[in-house]
PDB file of N, CA, C and O in Angstrom:
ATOM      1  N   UNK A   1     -18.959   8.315  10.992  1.00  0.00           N
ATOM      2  CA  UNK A   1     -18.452   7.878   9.703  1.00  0.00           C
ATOM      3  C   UNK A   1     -16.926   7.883   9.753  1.00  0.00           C
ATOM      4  O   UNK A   1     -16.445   8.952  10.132  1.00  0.00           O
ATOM      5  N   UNK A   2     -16.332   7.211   9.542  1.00  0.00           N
ATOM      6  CA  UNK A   2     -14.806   7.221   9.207  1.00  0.00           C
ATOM      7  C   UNK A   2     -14.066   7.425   8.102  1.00  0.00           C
ATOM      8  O   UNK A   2     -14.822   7.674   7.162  1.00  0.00           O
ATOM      9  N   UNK A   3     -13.098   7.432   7.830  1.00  0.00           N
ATOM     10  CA  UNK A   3     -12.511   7.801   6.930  1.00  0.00           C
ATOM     11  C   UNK A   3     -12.534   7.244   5.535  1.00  0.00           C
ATOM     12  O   UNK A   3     -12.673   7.986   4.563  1.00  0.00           O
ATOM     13  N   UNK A   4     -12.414   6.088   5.439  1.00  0.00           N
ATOM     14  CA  UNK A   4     -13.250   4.745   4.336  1.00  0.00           C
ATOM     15  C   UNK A   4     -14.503   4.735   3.806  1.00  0.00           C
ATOM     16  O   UNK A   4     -14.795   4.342   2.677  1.00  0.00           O
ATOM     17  N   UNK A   5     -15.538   5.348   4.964  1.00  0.00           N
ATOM     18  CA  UNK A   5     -16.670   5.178   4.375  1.00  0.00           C
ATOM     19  C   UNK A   5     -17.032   5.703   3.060  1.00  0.00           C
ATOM     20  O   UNK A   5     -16.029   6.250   2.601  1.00  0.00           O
ATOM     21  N   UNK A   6     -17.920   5.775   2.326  1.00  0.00           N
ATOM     22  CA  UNK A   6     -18.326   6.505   1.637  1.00  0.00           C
ATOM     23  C   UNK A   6     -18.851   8.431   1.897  1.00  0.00           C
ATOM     24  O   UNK A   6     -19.421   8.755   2.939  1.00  0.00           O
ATOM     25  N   UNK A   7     -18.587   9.305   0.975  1.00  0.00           N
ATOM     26  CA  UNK A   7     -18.895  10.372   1.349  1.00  0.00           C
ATOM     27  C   UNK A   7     -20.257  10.723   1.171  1.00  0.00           C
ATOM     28  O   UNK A   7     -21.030  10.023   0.516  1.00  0.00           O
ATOM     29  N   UNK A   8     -20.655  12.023   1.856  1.00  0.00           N
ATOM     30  CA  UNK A   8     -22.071  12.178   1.577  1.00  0.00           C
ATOM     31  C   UNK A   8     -21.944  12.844   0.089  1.00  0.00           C
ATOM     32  O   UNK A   8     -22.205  12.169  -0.908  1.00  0.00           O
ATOM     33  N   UNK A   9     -21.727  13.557   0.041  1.00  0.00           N
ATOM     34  CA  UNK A   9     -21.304  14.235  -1.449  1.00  0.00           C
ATOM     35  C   UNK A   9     -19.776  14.315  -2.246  1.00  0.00           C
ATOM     36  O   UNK A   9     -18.646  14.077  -1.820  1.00  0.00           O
ATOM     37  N   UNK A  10     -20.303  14.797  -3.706  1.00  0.00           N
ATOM     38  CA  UNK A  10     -18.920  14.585  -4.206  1.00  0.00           C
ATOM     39  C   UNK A  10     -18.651  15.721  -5.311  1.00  0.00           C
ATOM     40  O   UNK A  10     -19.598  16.050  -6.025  1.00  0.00           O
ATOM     41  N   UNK A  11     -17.261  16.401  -5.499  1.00  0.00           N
ATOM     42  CA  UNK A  11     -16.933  17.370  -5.845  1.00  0.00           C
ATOM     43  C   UNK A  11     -16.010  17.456  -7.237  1.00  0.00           C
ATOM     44  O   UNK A  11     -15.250  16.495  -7.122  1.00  0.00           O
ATOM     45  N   UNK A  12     -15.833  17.846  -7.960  1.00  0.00           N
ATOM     46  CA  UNK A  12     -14.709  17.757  -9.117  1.00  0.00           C
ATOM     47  C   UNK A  12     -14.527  19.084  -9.923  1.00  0.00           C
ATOM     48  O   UNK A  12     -15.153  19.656 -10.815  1.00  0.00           O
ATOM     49  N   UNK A  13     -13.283  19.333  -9.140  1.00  0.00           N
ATOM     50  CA  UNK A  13     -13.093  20.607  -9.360  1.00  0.00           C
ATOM     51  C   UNK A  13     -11.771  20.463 -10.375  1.00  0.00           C
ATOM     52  O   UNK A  13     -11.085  21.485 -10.337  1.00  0.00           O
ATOM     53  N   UNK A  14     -11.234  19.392 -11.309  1.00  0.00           N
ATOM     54  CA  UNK A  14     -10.052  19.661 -11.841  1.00  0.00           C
ATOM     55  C   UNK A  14     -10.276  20.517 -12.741  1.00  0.00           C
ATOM     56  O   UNK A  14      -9.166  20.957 -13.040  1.00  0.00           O
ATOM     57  N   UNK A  15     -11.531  21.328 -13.735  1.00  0.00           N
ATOM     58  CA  UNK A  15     -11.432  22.155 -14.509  1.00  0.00           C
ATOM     59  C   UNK A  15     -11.462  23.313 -13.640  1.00  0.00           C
ATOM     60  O   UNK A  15     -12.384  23.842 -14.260  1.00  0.00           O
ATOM     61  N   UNK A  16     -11.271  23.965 -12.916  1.00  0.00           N
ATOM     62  CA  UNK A  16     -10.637  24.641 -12.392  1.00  0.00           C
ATOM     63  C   UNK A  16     -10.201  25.194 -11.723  1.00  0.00           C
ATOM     64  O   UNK A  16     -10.231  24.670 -10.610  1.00  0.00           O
ATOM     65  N   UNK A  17      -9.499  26.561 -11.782  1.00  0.00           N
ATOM     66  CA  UNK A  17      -8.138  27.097 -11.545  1.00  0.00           C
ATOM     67  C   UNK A  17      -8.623  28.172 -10.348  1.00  0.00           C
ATOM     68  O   UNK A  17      -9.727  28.716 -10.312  1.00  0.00           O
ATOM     69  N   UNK A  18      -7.569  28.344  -9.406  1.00  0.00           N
ATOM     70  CA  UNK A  18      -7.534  29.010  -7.970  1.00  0.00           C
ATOM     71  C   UNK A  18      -7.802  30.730  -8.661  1.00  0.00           C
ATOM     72  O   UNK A  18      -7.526  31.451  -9.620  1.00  0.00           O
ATOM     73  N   UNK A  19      -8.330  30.698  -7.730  1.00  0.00           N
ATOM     74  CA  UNK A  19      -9.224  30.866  -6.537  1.00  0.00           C
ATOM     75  C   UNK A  19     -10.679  30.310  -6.785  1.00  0.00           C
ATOM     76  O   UNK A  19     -11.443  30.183  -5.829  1.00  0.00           O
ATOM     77  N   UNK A  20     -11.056  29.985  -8.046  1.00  0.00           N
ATOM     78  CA  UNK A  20     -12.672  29.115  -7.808  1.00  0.00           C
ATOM     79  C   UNK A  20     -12.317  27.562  -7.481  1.00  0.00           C
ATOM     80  O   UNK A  20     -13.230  26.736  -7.483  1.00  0.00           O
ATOM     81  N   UNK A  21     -11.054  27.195  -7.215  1.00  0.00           N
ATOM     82  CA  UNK A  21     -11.334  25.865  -6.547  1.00  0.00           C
ATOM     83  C   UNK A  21     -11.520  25.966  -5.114  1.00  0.00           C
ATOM     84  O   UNK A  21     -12.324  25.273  -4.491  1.00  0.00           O
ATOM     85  N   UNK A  22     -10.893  26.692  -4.690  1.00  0.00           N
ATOM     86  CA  UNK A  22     -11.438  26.776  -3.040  1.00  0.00           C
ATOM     87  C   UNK A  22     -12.998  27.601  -3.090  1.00  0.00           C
ATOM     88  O   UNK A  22     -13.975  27.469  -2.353  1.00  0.00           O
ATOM     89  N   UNK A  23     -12.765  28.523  -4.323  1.00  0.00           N
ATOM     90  CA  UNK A  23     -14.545  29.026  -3.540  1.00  0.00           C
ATOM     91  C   UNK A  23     -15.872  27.768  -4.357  1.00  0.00           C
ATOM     92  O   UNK A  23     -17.033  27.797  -3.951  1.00  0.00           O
ATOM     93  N   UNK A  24     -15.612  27.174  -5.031  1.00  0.00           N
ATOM     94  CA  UNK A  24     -16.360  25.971  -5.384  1.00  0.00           C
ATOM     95  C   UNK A  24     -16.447  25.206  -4.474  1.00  0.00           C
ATOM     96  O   UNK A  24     -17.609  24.827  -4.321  1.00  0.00           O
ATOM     97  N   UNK A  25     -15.531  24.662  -3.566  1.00  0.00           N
ATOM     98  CA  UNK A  25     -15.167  23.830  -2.497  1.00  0.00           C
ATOM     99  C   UNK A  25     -15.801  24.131  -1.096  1.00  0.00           C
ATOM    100  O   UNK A  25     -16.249  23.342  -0.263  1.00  0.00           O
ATOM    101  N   UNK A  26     -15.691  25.838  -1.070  1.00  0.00           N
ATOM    102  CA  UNK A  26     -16.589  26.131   0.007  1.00  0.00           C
ATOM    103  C   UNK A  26     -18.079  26.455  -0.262  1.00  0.00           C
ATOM    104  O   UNK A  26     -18.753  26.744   0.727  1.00  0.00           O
ATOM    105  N   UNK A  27     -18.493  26.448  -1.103  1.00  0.00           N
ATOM    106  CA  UNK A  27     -20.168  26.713  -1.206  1.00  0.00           C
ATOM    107  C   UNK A  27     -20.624  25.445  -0.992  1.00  0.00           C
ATOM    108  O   UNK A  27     -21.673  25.311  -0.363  1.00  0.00           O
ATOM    109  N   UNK A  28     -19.801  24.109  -1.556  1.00  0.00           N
ATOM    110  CA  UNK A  28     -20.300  22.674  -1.188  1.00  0.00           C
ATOM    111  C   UNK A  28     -20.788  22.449   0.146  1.00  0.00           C
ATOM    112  O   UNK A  28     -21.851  22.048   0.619  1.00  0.00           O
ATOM    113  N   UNK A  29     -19.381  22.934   0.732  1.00  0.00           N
ATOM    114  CA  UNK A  29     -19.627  22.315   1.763  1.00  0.00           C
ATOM    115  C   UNK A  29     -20.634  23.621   2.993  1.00  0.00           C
ATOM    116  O   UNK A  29     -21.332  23.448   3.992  1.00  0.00           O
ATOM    117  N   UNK A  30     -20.269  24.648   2.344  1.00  0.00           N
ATOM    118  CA  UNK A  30     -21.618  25.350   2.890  1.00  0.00           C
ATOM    119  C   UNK A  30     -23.376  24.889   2.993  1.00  0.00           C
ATOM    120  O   UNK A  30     -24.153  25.252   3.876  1.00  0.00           O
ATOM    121  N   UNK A  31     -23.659  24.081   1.924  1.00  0.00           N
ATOM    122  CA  UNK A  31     -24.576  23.636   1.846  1.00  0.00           C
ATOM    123  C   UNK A  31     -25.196  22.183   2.598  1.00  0.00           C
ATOM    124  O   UNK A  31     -26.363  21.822   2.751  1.00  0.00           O
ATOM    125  N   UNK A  32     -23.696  21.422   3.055  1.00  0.00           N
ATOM    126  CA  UNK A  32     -23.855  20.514   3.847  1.00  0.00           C
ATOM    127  C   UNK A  32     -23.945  20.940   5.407  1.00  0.00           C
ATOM    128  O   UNK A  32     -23.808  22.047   5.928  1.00  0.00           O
ATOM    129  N   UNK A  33     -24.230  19.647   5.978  1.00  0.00           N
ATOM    130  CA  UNK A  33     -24.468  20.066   7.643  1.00  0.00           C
ATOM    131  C   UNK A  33     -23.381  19.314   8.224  1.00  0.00           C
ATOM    132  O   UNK A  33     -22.644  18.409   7.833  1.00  0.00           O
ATOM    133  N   UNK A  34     -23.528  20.025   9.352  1.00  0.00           N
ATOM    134  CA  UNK A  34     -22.211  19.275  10.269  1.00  0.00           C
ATOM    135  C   UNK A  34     -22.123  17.608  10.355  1.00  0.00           C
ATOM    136  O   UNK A  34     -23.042  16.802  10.497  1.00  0.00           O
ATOM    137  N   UNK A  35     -20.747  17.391  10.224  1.00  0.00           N
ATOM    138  CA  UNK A  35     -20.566  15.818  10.159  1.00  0.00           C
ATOM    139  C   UNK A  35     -20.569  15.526   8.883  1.00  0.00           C
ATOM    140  O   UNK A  35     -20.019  14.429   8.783  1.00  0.00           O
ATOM    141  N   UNK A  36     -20.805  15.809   8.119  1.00  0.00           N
ATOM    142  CA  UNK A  36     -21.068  15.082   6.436  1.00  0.00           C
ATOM    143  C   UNK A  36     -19.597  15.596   6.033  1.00  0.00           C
ATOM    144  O   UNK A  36     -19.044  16.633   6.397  1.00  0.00           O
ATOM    145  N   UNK A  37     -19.015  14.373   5.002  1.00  0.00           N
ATOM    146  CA  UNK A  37     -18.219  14.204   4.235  1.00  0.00           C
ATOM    147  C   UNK A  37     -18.745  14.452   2.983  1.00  0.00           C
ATOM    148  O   UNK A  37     -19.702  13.938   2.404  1.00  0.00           O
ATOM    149  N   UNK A  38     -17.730  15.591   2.552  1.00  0.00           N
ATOM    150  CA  UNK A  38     -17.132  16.077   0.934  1.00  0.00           C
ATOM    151  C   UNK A  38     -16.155  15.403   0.501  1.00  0.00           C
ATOM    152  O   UNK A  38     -15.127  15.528   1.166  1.00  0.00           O
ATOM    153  N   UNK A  39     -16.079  14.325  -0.912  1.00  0.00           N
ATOM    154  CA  UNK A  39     -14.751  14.199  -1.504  1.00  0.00           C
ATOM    155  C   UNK A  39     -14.561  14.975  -2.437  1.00  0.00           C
ATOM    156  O   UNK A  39     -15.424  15.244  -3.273  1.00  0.00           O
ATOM    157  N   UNK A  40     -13.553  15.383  -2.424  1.00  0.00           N
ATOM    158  CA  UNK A  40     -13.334  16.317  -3.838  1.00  0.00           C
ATOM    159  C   UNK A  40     -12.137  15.936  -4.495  1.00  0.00           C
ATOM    160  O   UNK A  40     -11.035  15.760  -3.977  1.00  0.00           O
ATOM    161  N   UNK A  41     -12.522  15.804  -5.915  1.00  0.00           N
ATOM    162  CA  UNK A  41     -11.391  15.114  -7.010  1.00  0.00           C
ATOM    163  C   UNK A  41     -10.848  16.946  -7.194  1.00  0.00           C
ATOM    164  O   UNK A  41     -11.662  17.858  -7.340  1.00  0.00           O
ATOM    165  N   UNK A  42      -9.572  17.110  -7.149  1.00  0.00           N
ATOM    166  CA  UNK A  42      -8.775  18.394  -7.240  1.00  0.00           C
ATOM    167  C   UNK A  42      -7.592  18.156  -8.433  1.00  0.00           C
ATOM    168  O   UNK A  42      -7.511  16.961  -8.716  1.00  0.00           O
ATOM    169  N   UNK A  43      -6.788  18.893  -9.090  1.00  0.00           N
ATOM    170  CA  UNK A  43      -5.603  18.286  -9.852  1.00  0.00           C
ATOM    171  C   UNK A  43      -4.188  19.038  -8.517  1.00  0.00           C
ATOM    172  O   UNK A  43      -4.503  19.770  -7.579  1.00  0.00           O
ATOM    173  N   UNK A  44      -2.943  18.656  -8.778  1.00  0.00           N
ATOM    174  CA  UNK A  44      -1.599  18.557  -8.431  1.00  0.00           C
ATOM    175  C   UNK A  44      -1.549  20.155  -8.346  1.00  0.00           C
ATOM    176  O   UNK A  44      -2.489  20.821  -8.780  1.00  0.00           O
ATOM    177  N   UNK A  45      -0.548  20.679  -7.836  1.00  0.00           N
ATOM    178  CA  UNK A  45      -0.283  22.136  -7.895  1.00  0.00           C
ATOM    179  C   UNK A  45      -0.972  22.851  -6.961  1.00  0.00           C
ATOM    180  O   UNK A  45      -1.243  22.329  -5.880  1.00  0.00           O
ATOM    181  N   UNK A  46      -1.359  24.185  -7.266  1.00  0.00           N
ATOM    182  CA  UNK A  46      -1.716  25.170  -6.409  1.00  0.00           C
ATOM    183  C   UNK A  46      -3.286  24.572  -5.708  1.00  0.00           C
ATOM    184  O   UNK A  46      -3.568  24.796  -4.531  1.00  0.00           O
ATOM    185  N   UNK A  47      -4.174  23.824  -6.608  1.00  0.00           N
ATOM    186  CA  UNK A  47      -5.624  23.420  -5.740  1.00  0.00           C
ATOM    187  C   UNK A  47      -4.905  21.949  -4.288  1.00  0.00           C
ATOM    188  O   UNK A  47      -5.639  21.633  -3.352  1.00  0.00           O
ATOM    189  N   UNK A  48      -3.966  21.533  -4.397  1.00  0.00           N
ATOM    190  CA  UNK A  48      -3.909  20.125  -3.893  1.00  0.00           C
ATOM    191  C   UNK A  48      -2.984  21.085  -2.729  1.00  0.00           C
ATOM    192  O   UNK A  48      -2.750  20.591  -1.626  1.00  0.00           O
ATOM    193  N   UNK A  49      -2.520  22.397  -3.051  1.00  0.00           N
ATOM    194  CA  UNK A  49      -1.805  22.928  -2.057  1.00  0.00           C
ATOM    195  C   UNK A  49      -2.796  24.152  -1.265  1.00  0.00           C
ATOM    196  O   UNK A  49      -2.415  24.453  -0.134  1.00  0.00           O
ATOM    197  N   UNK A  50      -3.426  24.514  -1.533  1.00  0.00           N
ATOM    198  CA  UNK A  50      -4.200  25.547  -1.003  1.00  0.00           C
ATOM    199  C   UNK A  50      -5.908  24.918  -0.748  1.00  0.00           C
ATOM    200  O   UNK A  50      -6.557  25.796  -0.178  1.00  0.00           O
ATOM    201  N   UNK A  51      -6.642  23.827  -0.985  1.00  0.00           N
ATOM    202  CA  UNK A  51      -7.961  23.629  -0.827  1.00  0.00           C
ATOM    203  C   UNK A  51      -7.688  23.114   0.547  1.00  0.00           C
ATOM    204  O   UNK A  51      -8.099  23.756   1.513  1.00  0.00           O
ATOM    205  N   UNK A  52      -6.981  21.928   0.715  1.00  0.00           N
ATOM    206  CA  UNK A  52      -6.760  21.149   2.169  1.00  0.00           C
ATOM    207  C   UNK A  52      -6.721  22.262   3.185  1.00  0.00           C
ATOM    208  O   UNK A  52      -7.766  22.502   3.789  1.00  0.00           O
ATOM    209  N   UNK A  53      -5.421  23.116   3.500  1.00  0.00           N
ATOM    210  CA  UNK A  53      -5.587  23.932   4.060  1.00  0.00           C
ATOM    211  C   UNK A  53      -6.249  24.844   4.362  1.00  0.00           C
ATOM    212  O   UNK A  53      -6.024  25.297   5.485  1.00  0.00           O
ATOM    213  N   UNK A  54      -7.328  25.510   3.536  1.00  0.00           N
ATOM    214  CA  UNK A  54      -8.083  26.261   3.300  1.00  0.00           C
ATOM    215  C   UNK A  54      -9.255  25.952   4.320  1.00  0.00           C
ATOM    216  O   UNK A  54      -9.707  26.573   5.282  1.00  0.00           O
ATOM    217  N   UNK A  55      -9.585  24.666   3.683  1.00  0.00           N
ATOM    218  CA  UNK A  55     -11.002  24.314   4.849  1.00  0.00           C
ATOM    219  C   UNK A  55      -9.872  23.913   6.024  1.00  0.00           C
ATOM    220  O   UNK A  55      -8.943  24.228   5.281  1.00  0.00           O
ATOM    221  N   UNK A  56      -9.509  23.684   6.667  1.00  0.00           N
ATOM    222  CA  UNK A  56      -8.565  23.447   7.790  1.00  0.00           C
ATOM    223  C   UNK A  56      -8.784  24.560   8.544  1.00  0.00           C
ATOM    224  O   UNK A  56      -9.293  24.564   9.665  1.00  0.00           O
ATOM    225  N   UNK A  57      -8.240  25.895   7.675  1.00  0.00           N
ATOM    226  CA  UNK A  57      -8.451  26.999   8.502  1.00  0.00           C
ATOM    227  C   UNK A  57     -10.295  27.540   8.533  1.00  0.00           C
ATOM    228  O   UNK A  57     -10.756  28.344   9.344  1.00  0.00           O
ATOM    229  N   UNK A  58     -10.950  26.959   7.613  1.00  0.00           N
ATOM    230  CA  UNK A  58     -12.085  27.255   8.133  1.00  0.00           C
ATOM    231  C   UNK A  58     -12.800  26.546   9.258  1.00  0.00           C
ATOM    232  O   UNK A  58     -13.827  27.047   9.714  1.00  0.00           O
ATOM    233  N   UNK A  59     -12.344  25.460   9.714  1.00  0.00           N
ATOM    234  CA  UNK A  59     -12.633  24.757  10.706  1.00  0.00           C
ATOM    235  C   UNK A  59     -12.982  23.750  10.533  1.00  0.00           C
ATOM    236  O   UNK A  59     -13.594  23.299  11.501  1.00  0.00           O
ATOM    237  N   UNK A  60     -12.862  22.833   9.372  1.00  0.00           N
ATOM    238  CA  UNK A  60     -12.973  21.393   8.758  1.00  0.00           C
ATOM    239  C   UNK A  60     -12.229  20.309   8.844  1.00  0.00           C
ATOM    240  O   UNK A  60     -11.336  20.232   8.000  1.00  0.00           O
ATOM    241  N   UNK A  61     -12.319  19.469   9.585  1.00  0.00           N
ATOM    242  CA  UNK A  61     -11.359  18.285   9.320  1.00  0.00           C
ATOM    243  C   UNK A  61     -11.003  17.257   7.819  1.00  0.00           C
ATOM    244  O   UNK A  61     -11.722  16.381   7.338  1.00  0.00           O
ATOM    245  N   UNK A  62     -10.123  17.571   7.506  1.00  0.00           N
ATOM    246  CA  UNK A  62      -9.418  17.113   6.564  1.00  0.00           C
ATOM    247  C   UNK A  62      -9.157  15.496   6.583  1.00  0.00           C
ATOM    248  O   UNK A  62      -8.308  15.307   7.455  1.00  0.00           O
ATOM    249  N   UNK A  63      -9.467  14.469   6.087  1.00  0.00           N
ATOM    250  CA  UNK A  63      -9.686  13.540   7.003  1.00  0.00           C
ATOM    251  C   UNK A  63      -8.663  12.597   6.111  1.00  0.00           C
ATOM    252  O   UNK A  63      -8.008  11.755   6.724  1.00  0.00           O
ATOM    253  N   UNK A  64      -8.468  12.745   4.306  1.00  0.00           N
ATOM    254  CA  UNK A  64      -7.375  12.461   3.968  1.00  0.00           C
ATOM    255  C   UNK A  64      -7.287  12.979   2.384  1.00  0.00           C
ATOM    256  O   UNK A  64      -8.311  13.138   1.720  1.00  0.00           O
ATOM    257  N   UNK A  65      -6.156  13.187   1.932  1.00  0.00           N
ATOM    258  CA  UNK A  65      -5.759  13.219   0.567  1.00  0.00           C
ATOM    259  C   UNK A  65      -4.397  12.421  -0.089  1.00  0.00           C
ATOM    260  O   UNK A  65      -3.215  12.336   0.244  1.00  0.00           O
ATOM    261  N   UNK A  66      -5.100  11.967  -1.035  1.00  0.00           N
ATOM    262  CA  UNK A  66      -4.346  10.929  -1.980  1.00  0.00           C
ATOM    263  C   UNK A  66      -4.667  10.969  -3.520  1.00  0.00           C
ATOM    264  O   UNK A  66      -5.668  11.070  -4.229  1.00  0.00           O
ATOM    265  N   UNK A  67      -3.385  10.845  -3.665  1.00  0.00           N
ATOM    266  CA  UNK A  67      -3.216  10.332  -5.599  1.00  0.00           C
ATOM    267  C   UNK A  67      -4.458   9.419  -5.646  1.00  0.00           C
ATOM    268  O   UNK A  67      -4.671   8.547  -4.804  1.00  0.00           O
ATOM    269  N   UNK A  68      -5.497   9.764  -7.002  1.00  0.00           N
ATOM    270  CA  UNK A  68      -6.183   8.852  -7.744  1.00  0.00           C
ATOM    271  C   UNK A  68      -5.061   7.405  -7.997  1.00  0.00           C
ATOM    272  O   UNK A  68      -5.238   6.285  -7.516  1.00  0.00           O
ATOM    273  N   UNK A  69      -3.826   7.875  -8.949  1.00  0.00           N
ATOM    274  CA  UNK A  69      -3.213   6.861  -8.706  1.00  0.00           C
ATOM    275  C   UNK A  69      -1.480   6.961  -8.350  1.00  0.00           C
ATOM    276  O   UNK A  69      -0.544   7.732  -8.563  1.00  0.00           O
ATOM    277  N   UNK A  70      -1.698   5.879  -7.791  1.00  0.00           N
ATOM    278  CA  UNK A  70      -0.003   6.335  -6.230  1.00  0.00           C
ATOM    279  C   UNK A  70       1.129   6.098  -7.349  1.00  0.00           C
ATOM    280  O   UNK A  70       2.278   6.424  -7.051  1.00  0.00           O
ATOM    281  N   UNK A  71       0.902   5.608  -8.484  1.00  0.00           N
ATOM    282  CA  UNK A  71       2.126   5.480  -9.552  1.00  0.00           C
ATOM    283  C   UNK A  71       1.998   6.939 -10.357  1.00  0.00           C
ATOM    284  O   UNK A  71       2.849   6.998 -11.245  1.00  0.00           O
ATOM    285  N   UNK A  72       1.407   7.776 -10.304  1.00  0.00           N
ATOM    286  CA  UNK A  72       1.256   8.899 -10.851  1.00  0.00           C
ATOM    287  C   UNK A  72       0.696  10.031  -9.706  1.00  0.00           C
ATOM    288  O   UNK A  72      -0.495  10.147  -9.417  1.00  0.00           O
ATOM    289  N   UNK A  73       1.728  10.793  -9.147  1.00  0.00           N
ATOM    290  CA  UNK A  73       1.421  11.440  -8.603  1.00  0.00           C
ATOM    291  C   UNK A  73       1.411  12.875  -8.972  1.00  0.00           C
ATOM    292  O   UNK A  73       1.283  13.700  -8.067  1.00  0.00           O
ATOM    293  N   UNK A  74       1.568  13.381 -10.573  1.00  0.00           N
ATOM    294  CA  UNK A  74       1.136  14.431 -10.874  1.00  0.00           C
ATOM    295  C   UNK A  74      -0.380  14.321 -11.585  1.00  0.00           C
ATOM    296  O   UNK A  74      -0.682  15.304 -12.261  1.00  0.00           O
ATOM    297  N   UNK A  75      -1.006  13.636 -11.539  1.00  0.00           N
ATOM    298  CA  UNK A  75      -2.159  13.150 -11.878  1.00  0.00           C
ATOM    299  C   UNK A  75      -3.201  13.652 -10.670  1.00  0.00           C
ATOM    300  O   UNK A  75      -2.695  14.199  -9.690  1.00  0.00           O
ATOM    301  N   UNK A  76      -4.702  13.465 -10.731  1.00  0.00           N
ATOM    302  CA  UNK A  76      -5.355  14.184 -10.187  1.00  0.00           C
ATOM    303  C   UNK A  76      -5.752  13.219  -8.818  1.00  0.00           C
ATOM    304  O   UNK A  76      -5.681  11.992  -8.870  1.00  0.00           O
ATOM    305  N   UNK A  77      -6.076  13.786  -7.885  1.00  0.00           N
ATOM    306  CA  UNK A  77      -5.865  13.519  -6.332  1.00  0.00           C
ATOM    307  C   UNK A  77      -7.405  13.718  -5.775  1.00  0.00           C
ATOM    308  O   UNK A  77      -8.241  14.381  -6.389  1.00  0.00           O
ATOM    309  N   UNK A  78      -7.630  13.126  -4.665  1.00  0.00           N
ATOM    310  CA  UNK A  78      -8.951  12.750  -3.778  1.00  0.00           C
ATOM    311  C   UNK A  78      -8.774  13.641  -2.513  1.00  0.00           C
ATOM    312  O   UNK A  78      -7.709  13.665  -1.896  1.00  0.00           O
ATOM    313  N   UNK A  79      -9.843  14.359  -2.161  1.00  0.00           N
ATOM    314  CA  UNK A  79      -9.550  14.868  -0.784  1.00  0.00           C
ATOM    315  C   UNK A  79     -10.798  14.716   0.236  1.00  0.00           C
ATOM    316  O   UNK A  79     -11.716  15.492  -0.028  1.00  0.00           O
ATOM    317  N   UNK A  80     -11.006  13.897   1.314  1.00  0.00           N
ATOM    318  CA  UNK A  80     -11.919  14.123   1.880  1.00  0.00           C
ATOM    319  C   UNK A  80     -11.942  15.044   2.945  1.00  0.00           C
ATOM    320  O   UNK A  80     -11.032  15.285   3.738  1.00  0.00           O
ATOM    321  N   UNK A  81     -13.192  15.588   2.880  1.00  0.00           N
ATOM    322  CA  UNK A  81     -13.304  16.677   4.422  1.00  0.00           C
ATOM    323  C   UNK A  81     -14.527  16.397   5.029  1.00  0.00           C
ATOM    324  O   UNK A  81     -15.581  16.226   4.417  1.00  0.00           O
ATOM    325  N   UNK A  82     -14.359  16.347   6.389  1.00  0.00           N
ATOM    326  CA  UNK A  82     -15.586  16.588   7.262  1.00  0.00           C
ATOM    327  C   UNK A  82     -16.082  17.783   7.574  1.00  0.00           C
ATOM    328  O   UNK A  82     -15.171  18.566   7.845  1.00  0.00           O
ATOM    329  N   UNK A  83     -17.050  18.210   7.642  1.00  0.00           N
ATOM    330  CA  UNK A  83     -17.931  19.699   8.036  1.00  0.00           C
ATOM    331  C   UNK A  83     -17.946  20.141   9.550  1.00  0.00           C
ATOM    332  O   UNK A  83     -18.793  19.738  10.346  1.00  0.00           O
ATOM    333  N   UNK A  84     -16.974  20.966   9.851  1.00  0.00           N
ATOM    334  CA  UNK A  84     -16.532  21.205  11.363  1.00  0.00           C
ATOM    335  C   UNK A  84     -18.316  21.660  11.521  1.00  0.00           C
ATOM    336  O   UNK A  84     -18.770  22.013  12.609  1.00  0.00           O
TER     337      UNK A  84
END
């Protein structure tokens, strides 16, 4: 699957606030199997700075994150990950 494709599942964590956005983020993808894509809709700030990295260091490829929309970039953001 590449980066474009569609994901296997999908996540929306803008109601809330750190530390349950990364542990919301990891039970997802706990439940998936290797190779499957998570997108997760996140908001600006501490989740768009700490989720990416987070699965990174758990051993996930991060495959991309972007503004919902590129004229508003404090607005809420897309992140896909693959399941190391």
């Amino acid at each position: 699957m590449d980066a474009e494709s569609t994901a296997d599942y999908f996540l929306d964590i803008t109601s809330q606030v750190c530390p349950m956005t990364f542990v919301r983020t990891k039970l997802a993808v706990e439940r998936m199997t290797a190779g499957q894509v998570l997108e997760v809709r996140l908001n600006p700030g501490e989740p768009l700075e700490n989720v990416p990295r987070s699965l990174a260091e758990h051993g996930h490829t991060v495959l991309w994150v972007r503004a919902e929309d590129a004229g508003n970039p404090d607005g809420p953001h897309r992140l896909r990950v693959r399941k190391g």
